[in-house]
N, C-alpha and C positions, 0 to 999 in steps of 0.2 A: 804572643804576636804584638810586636810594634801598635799603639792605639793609628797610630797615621796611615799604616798599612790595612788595621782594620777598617777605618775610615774610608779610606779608599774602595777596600772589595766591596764596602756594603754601598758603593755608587754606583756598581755594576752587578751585577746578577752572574752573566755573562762569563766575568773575567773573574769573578767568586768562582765558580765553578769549576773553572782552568785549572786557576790556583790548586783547586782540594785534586783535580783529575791529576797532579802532577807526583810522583815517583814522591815517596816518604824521604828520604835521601835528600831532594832536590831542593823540597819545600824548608829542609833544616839548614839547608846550603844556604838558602836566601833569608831565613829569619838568623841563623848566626853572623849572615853580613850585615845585615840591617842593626842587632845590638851593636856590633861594634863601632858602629858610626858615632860620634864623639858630640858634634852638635845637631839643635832639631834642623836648621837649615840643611846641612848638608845628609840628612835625614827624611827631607819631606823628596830636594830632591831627587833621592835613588830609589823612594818610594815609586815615583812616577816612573821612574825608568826602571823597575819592576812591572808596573801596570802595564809600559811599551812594549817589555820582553813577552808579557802575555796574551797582550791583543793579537803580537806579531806570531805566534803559535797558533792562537785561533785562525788568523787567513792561509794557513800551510793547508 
């Protein structure tokens, strides 16, 4: 796992949780998009809109 991505989930409990509750498949979906991102900026920001994609799960 991405350290920014860990970083992230251990800010949330919450949305830690989401993340492990998702489909094995899903969770390799987003950590092989996350390696392939080339700089840490364009890294930090798709980390957040990771986090967005999972808050937005949680209010469904």
């Amino acid at each position: 796992m991405p350290p920014a991505l860990a970083r992230a989930l251990s800010r949330n409990a919450r949305v830690k949780r989401a993340f492990e509750g998702l489909a094995p498949s899903r969770q390799k979906e987003i950590l092989q998009y996350l390696y392939a991102l080339k700089t840490q900026e364009s890294l930090e920001r798709n980390v957040k809109k990771v986090i967005r994609y999972i808050e937005r799960i949680l209010r469904k």
